[in-house]
N, CA, C, O and CB atoms as a CASP TS submission, in Angstrom:
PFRMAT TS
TARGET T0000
AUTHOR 0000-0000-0000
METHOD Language model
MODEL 1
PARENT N/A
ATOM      1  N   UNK     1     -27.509 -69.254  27.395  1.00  0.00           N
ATOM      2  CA  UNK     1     -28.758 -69.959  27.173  1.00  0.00           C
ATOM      3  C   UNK     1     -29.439 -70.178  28.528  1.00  0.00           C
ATOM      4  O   UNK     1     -28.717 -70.562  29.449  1.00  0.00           O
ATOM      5  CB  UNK     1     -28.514 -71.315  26.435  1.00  0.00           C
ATOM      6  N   UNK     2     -30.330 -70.043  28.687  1.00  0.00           N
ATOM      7  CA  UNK     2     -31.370 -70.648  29.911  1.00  0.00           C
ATOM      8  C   UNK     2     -32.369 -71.488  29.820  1.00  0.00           C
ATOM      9  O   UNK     2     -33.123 -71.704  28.872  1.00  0.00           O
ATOM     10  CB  UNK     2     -32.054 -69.769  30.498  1.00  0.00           C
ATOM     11  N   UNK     3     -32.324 -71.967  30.909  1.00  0.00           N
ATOM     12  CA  UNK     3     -32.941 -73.670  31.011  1.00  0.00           C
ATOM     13  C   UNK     3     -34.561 -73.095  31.000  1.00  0.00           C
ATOM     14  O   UNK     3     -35.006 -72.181  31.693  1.00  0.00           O
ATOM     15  CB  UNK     3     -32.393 -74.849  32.889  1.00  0.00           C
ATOM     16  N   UNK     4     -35.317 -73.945  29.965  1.00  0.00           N
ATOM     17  CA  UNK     4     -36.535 -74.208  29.643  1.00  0.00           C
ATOM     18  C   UNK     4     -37.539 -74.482  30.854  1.00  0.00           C
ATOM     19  O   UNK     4     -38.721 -74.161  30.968  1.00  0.00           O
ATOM     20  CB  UNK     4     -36.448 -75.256  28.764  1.00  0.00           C
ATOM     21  N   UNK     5     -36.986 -74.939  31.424  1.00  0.00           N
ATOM     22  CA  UNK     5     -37.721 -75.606  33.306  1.00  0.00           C
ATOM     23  C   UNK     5     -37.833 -74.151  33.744  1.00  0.00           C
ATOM     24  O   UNK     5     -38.852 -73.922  34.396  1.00  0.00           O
ATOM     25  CB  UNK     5     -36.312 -76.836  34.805  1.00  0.00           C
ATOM     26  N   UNK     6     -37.110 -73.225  33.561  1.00  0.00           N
ATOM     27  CA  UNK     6     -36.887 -72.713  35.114  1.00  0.00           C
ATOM     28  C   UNK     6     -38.277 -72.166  35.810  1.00  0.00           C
ATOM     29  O   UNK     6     -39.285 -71.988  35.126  1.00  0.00           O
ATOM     30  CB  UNK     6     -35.721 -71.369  35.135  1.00  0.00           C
ATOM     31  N   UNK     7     -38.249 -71.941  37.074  1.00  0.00           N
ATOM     32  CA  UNK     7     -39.376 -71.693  37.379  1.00  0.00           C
ATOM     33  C   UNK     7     -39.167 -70.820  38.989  1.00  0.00           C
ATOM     34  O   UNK     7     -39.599 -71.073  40.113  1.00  0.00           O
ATOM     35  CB  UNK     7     -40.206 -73.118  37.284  1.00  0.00           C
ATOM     36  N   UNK     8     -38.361 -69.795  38.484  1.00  0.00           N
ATOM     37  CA  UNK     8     -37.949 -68.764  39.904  1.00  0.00           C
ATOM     38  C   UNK     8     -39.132 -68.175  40.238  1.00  0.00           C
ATOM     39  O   UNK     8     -40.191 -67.975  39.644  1.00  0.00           O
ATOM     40  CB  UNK     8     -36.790 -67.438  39.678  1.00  0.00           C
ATOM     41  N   UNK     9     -38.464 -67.813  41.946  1.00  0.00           N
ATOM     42  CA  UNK     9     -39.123 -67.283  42.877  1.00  0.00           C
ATOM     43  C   UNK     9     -40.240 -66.013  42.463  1.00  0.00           C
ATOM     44  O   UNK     9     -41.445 -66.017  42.714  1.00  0.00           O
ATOM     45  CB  UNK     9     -38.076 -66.904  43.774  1.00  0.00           C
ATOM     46  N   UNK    10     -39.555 -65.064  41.838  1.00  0.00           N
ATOM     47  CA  UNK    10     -40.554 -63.794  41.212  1.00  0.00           C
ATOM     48  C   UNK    10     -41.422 -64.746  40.383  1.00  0.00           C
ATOM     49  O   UNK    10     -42.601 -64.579  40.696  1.00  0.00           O
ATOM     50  CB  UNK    10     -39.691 -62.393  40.108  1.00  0.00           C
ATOM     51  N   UNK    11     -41.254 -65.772  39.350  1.00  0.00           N
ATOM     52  CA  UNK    11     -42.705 -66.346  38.205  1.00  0.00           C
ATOM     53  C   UNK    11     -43.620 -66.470  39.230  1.00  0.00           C
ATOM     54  O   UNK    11     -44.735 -66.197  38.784  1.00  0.00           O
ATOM     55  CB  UNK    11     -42.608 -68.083  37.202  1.00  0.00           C
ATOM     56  N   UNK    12     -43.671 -66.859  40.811  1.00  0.00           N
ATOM     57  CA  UNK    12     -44.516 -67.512  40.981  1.00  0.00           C
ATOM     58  C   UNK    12     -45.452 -66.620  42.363  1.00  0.00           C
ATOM     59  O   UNK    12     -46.629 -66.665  42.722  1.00  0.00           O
ATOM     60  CB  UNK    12     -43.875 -68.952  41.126  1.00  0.00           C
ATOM     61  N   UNK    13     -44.360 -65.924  42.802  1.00  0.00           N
ATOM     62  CA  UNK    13     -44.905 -65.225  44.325  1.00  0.00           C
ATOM     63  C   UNK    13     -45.753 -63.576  43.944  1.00  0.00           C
ATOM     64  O   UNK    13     -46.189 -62.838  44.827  1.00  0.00           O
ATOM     65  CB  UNK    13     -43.137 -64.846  45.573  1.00  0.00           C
ATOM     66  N   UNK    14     -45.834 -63.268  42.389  1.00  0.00           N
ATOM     67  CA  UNK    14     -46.796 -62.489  41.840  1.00  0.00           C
ATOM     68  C   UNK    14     -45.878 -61.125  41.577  1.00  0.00           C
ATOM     69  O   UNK    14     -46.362 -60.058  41.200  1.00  0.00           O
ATOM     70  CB  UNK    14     -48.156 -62.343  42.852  1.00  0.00           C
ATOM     71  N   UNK    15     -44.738 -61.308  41.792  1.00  0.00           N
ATOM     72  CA  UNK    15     -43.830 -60.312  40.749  1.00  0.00           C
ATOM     73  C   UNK    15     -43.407 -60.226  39.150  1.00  0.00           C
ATOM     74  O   UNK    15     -42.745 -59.292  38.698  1.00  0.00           O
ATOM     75  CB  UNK    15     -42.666 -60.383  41.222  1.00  0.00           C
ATOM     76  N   UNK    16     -43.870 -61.295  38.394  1.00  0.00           N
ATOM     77  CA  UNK    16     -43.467 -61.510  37.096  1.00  0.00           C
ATOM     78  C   UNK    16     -43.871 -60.536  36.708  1.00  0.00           C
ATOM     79  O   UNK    16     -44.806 -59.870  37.152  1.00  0.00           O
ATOM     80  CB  UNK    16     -43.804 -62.555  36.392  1.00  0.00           C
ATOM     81  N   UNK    17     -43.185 -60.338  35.801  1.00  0.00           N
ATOM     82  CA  UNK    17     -43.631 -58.530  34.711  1.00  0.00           C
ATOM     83  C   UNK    17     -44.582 -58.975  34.010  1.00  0.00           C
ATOM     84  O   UNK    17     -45.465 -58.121  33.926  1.00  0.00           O
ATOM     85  CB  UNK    17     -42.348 -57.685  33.353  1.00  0.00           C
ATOM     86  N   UNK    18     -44.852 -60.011  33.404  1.00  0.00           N
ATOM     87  CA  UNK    18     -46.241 -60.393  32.315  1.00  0.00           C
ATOM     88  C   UNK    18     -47.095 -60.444  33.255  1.00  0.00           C
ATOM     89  O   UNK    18     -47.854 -59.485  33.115  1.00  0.00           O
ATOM     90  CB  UNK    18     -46.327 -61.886  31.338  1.00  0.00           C
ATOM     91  N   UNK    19     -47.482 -61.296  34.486  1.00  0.00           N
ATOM     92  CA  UNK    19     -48.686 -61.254  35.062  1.00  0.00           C
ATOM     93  C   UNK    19     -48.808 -59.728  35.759  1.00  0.00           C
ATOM     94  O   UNK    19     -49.986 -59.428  35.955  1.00  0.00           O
ATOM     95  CB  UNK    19     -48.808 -62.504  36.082  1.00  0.00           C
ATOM     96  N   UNK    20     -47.888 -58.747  36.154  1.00  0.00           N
ATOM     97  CA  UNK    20     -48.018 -57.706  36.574  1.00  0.00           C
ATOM     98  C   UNK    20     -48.646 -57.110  35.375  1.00  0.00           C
ATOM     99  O   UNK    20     -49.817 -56.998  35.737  1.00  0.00           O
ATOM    100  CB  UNK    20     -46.878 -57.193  37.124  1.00  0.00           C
ATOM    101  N   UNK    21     -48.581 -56.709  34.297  1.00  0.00           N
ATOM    102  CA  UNK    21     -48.909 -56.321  33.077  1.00  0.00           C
ATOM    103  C   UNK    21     -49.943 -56.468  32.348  1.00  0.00           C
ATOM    104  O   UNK    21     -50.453 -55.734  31.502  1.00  0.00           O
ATOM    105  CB  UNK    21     -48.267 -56.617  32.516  1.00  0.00           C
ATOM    106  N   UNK    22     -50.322 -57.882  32.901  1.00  0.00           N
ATOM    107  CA  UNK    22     -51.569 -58.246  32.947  1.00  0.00           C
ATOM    108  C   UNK    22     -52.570 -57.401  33.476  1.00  0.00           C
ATOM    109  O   UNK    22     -53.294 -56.553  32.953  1.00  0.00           O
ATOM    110  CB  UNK    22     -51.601 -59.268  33.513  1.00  0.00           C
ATOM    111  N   UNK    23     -52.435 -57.874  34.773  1.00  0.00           N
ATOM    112  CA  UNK    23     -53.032 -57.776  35.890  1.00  0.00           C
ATOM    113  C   UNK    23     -53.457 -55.990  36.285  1.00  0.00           C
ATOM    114  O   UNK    23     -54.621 -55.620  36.436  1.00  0.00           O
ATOM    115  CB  UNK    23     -51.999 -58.547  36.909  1.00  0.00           C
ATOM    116  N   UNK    24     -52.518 -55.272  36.370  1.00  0.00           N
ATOM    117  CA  UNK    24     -52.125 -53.870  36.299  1.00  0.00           C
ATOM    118  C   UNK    24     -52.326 -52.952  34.579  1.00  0.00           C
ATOM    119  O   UNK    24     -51.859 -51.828  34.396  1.00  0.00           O
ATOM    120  CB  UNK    24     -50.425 -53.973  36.814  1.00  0.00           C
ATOM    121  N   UNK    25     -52.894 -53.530  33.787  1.00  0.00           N
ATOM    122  CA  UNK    25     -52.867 -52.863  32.661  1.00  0.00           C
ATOM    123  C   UNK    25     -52.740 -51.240  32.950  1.00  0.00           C
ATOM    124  O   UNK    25     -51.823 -50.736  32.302  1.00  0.00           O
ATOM    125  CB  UNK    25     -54.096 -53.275  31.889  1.00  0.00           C
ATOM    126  N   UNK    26     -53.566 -50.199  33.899  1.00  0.00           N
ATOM    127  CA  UNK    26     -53.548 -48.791  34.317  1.00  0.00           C
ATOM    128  C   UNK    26     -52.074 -48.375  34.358  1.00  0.00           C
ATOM    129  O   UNK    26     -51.610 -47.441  33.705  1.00  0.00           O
ATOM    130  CB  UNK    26     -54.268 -48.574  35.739  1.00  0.00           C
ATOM    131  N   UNK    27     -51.379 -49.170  35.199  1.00  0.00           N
ATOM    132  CA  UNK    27     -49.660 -48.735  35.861  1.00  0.00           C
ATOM    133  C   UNK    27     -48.554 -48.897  34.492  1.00  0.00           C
ATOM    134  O   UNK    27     -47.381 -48.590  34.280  1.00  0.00           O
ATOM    135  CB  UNK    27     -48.998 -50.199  37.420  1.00  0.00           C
ATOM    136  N   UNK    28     -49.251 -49.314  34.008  1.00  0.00           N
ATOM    137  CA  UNK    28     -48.100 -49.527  31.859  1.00  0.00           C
ATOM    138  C   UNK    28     -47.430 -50.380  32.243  1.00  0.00           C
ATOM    139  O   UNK    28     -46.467 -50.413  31.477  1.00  0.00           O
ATOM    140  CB  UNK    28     -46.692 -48.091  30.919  1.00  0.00           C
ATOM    141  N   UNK    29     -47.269 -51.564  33.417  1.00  0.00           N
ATOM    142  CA  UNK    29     -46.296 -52.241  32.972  1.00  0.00           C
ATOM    143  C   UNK    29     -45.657 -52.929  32.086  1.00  0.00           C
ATOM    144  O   UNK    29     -46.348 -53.842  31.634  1.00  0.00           O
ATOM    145  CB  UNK    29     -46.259 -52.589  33.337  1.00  0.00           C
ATOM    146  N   UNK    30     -44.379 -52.845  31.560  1.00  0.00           N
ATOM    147  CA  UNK    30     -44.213 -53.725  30.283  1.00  0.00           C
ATOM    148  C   UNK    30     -43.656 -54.698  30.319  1.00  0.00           C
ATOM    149  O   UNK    30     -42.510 -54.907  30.717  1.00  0.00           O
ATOM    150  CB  UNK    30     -43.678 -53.280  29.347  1.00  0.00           C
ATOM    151  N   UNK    31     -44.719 -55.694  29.737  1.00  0.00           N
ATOM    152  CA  UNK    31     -44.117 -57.259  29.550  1.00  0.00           C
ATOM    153  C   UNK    31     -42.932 -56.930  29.104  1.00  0.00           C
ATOM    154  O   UNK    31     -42.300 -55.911  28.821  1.00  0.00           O
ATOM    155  CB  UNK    31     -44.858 -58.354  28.489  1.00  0.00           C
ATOM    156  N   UNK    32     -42.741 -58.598  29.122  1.00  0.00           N
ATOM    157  CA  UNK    32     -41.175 -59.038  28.519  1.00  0.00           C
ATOM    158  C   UNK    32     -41.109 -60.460  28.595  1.00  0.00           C
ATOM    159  O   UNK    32     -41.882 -61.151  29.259  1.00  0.00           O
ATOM    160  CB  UNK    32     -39.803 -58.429  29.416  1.00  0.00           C
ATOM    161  N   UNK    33     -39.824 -61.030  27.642  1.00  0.00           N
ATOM    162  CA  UNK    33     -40.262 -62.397  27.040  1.00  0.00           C
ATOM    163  C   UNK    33     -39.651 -62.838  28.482  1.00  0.00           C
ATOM    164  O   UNK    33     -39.427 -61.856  29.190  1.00  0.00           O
ATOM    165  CB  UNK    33     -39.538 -63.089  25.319  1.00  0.00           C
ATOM    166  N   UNK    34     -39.353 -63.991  29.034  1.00  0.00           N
ATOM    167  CA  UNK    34     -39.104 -65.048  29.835  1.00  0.00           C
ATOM    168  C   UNK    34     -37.293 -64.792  29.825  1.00  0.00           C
ATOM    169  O   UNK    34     -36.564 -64.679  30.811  1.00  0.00           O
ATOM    170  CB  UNK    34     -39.829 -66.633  29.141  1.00  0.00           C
ATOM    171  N   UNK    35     -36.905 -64.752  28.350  1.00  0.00           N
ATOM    172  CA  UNK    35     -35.584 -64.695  28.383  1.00  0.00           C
ATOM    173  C   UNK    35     -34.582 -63.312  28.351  1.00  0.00           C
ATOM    174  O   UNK    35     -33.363 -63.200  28.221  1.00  0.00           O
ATOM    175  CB  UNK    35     -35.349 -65.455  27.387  1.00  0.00           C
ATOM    176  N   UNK    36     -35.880 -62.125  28.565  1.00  0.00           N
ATOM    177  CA  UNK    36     -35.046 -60.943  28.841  1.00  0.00           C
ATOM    178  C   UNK    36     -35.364 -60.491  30.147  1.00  0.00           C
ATOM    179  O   UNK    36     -35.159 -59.419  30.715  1.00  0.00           O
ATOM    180  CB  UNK    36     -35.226 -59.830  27.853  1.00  0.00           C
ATOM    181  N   UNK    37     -36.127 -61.961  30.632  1.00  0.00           N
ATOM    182  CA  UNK    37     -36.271 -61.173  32.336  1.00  0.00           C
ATOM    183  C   UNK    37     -35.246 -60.342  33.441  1.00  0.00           C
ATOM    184  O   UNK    37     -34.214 -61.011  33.493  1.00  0.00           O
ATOM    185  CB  UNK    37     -36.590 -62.285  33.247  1.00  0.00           C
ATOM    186  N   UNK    38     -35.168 -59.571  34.023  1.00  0.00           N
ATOM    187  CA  UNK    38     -34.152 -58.942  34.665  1.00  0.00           C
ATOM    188  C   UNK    38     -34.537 -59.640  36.218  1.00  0.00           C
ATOM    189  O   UNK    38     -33.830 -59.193  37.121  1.00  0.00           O
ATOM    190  CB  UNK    38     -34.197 -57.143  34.463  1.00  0.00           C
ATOM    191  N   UNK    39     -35.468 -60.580  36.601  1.00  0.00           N
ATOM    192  CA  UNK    39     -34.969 -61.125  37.796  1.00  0.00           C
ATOM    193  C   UNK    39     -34.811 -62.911  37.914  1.00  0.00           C
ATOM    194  O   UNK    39     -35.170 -63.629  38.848  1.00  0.00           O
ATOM    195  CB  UNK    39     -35.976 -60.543  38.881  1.00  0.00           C
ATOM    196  N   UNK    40     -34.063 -63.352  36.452  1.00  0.00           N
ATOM    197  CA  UNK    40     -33.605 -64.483  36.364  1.00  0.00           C
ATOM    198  C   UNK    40     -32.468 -64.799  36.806  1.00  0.00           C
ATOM    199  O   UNK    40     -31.476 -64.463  36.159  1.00  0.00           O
ATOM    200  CB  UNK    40     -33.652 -64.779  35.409  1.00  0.00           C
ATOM    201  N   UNK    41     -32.357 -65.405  37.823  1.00  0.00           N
ATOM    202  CA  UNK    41     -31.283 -66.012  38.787  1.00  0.00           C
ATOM    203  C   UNK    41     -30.815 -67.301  38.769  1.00  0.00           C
ATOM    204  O   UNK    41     -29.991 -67.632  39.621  1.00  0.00           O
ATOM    205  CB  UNK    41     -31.656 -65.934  39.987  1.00  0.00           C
ATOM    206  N   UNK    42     -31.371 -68.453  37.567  1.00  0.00           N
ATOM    207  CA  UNK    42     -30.575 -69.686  37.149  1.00  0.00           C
ATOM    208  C   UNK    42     -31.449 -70.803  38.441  1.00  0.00           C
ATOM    209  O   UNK    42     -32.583 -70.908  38.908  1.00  0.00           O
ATOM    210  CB  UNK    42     -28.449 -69.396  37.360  1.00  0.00           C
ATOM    211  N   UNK    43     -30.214 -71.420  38.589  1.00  0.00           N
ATOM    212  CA  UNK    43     -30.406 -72.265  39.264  1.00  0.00           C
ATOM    213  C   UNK    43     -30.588 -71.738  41.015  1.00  0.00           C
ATOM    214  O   UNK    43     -31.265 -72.415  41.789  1.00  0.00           O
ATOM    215  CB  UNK    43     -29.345 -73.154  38.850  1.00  0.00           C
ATOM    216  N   UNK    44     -29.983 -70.639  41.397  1.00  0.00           N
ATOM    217  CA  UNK    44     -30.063 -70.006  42.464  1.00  0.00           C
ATOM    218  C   UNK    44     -31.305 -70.029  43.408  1.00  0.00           C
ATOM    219  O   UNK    44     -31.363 -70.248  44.618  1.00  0.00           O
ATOM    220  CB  UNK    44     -29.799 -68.906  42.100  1.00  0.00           C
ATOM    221  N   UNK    45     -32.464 -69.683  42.332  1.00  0.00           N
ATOM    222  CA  UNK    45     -33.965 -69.363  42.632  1.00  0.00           C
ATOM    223  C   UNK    45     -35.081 -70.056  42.227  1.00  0.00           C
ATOM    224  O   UNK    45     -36.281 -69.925  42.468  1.00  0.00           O
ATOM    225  CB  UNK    45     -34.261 -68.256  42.207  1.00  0.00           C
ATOM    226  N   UNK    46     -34.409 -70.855  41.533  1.00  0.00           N
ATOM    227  CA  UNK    46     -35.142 -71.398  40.970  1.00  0.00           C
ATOM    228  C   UNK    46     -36.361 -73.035  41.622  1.00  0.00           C
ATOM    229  O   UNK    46     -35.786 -74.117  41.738  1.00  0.00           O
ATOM    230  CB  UNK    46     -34.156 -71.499  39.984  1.00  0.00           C
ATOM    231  N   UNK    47     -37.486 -72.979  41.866  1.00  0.00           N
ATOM    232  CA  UNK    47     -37.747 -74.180  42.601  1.00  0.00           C
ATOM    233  C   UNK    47     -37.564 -75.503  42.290  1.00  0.00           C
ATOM    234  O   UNK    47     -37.829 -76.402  43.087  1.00  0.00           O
ATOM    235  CB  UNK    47     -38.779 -74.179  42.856  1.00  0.00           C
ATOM    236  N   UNK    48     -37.181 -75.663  41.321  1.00  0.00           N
ATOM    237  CA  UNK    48     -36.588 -77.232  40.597  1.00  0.00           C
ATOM    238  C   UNK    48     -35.433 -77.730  40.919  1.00  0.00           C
ATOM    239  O   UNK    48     -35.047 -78.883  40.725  1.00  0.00           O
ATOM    240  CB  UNK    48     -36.371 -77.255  39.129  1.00  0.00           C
ATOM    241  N   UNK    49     -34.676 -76.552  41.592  1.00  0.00           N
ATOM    242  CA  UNK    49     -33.441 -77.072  41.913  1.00  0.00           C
ATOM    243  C   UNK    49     -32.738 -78.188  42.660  1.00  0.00           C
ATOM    244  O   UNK    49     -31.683 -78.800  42.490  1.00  0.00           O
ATOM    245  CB  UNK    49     -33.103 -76.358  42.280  1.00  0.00           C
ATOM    246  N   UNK    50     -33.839 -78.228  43.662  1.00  0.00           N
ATOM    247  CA  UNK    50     -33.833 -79.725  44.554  1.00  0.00           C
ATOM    248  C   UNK    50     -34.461 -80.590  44.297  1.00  0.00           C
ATOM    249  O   UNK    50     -34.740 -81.524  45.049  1.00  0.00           O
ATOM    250  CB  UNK    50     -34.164 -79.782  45.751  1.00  0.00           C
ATOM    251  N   UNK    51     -34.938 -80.382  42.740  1.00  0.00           N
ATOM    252  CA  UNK    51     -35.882 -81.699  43.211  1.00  0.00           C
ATOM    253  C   UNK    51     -35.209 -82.596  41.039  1.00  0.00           C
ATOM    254  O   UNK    51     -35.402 -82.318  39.855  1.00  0.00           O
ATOM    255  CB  UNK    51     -38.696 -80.953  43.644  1.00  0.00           C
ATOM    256  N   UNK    52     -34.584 -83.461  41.711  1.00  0.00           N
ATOM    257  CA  UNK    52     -33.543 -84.078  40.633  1.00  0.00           C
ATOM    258  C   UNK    52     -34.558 -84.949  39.763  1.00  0.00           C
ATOM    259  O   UNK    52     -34.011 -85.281  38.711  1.00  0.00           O
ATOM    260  CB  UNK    52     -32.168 -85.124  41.385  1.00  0.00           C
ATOM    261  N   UNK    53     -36.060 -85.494  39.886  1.00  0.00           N
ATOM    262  CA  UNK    53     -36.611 -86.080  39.164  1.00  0.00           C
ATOM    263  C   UNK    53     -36.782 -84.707  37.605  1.00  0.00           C
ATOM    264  O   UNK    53     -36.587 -84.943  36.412  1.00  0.00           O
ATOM    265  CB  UNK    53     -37.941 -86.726  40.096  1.00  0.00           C
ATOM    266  N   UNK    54     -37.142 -83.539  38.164  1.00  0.00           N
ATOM    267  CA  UNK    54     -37.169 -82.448  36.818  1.00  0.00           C
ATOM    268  C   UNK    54     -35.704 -81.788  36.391  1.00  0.00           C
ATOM    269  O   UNK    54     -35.402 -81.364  35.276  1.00  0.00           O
ATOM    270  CB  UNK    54     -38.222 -81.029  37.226  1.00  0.00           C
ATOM    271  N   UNK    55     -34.781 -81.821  37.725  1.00  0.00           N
ATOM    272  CA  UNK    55     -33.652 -81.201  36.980  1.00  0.00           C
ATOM    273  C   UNK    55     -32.390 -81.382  37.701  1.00  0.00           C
ATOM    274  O   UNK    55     -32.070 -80.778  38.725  1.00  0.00           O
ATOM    275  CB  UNK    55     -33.876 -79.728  36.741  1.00  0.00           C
ATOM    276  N   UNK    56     -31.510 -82.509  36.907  1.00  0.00           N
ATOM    277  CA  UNK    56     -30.241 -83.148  37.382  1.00  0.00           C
ATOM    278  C   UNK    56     -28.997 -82.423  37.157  1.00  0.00           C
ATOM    279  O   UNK    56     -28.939 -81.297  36.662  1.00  0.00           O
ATOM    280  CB  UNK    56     -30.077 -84.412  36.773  1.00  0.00           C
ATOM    281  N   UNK    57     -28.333 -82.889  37.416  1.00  0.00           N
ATOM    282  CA  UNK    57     -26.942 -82.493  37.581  1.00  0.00           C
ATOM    283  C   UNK    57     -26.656 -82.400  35.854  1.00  0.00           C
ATOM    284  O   UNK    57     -25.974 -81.429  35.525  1.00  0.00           O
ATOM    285  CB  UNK    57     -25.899 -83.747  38.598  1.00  0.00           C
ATOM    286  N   UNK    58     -26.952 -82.994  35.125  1.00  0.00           N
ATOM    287  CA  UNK    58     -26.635 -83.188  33.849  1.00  0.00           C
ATOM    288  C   UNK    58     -27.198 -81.812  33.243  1.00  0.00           C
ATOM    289  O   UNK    58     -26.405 -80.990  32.782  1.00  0.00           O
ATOM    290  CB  UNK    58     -27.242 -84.572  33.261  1.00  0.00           C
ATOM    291  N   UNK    59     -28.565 -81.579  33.252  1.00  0.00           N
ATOM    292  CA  UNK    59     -29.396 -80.742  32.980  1.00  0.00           C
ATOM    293  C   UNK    59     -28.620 -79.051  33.376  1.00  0.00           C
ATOM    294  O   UNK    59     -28.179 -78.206  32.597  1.00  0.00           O
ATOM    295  CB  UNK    59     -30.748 -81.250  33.809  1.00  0.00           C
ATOM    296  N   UNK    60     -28.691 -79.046  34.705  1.00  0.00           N
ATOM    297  CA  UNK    60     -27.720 -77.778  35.396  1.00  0.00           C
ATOM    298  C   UNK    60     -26.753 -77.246  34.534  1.00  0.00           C
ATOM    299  O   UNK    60     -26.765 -76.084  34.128  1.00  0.00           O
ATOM    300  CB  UNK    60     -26.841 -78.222  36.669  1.00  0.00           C
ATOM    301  N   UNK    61     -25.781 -78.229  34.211  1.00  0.00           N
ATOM    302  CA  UNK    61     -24.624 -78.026  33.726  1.00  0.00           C
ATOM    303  C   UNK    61     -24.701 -77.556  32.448  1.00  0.00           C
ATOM    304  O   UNK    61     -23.782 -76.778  32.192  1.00  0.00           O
ATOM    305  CB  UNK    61     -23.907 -79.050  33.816  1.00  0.00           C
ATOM    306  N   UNK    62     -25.588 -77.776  31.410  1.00  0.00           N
ATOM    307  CA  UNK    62     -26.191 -76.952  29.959  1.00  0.00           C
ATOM    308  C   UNK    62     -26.362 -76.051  30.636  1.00  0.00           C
ATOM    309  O   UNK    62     -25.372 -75.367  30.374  1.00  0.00           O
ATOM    310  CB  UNK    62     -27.528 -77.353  29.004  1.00  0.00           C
ATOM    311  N   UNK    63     -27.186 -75.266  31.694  1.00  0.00           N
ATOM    312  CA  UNK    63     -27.671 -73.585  31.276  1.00  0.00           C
ATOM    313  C   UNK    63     -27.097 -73.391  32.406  1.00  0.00           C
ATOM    314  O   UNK    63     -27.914 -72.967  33.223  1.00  0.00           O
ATOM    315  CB  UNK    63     -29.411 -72.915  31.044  1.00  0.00           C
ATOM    316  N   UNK    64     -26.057 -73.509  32.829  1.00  0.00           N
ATOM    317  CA  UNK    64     -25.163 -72.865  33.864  1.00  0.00           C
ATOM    318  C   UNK    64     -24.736 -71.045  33.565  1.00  0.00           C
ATOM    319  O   UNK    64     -23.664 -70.946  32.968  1.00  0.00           O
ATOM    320  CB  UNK    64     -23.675 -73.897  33.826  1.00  0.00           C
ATOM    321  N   UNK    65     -25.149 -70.206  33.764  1.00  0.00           N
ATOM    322  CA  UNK    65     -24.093 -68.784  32.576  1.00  0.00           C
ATOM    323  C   UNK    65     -23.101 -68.939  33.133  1.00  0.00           C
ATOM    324  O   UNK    65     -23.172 -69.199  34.334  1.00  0.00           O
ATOM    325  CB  UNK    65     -24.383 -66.863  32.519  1.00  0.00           C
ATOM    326  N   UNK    66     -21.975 -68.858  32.582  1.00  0.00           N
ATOM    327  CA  UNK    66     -20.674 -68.703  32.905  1.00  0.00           C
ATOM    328  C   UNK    66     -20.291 -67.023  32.849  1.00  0.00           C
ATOM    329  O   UNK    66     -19.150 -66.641  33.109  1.00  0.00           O
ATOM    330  CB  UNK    66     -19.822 -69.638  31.879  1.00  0.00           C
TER
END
């Protein structure tokens, strides 16, 4: 399962496949949902990670992948 928050490095620095897909309609890129992303990295990359008012230790521990 993956955490609903997340909000990694590619969503935001203009690599996401939907805004590429968007953006690029000519090049075919093909979307994809959030949860079949291939550069989801968890808590690793994610910018919420330090900051415990959006996402605690409690929170982490649900969408950890094992």
């Amino acid at each position: 399962m993956r955490c609903p928050n997340y909000c990694g490095f590619t969503c935001v620095n203009g690599g996401c496949p939907n805004a590429l897909a968007d953006e690029y309609t000519e090049y075919d890129y093909e979307p994809c949902s959030c949860e079949e992303c291939g550069y989801y990295k968890g808590c690793e990359d994610c910018c919420l990670d330090d900051k415990p008012e959006y996402c605690d230790e409690s929170e982490k521990r649900k969408y950890v992948e094992l």
